[in-house]
KOLZA-256034 format. One record per residue (C-alpha): x, y, z; residue number from 0. Coordinates in steps of 0.02 Angstrom, whole numbers, always signed. Layout:
BEGIN
<<X,Y,Z>,NUM>
...
***
This chain:
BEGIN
<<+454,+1239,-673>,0>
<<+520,+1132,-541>,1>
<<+402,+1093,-405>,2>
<<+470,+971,-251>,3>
<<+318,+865,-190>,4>
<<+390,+809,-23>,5>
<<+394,+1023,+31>,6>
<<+229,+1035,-52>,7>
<<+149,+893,+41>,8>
<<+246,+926,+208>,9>
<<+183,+1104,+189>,10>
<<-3,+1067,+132>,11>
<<-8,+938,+318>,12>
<<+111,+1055,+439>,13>
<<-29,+1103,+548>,14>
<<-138,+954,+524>,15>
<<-193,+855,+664>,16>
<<-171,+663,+693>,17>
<<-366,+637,+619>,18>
<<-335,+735,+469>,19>
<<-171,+651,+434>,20>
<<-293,+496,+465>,21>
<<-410,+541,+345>,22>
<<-283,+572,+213>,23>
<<-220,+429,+233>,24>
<<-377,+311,+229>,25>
<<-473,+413,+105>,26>
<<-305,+405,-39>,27>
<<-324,+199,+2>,28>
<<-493,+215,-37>,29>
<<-514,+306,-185>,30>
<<-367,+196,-262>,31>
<<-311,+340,-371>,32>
<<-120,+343,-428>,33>
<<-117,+530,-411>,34>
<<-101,+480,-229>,35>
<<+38,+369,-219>,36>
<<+171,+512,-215>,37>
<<+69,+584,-58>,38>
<<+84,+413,+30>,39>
<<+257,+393,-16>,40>
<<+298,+569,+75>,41>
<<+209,+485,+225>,42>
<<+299,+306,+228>,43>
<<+466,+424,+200>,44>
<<+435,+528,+345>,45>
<<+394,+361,+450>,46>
<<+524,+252,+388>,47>
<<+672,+403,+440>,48>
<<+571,+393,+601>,49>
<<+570,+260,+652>,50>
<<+696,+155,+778>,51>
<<+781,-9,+693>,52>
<<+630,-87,+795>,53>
<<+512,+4,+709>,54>
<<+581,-6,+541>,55>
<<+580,-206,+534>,56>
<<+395,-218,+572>,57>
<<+374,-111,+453>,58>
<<+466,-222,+322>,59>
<<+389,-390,+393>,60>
<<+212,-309,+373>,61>
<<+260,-242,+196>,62>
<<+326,-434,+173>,63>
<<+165,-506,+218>,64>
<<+52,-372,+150>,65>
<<+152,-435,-39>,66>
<<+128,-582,-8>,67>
<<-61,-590,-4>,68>
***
């Protein structure tokens, strides 16, 4: 059985709102659980194809900094 996460998760948040996206978000941070991570990557996906060249290289200089740390 094949199952493709980035339909599953697109499909479990299509009529989400902006706070329940939100809440996703924060509460898979929180909880620190790997099960999570293929969620968030969906998320970053959907924001990185997005976003404007602008967009995409603040992204990658707060990723830089975030590593940093």
């Amino acid at each position: 059985m094949e199952i493709d996460i980035r339909k599953s998760i697109m499909d479990n948040f299509k009529d989400a709102d902006q706070n329940e996206i939100k809440q996703s978000i924060v509460s898979s941070i929180e909880i620190n659980d790997e099960i999570t991570l293929p969620g968030l990557g969906v998320f970053f996906e959907i924001l990185w194809k997005n976003s404007d060249e602008n967009s995409q290289e603040f992204i990658l200089n707060t990723l830089s900094k975030g590593i940093e740390k």
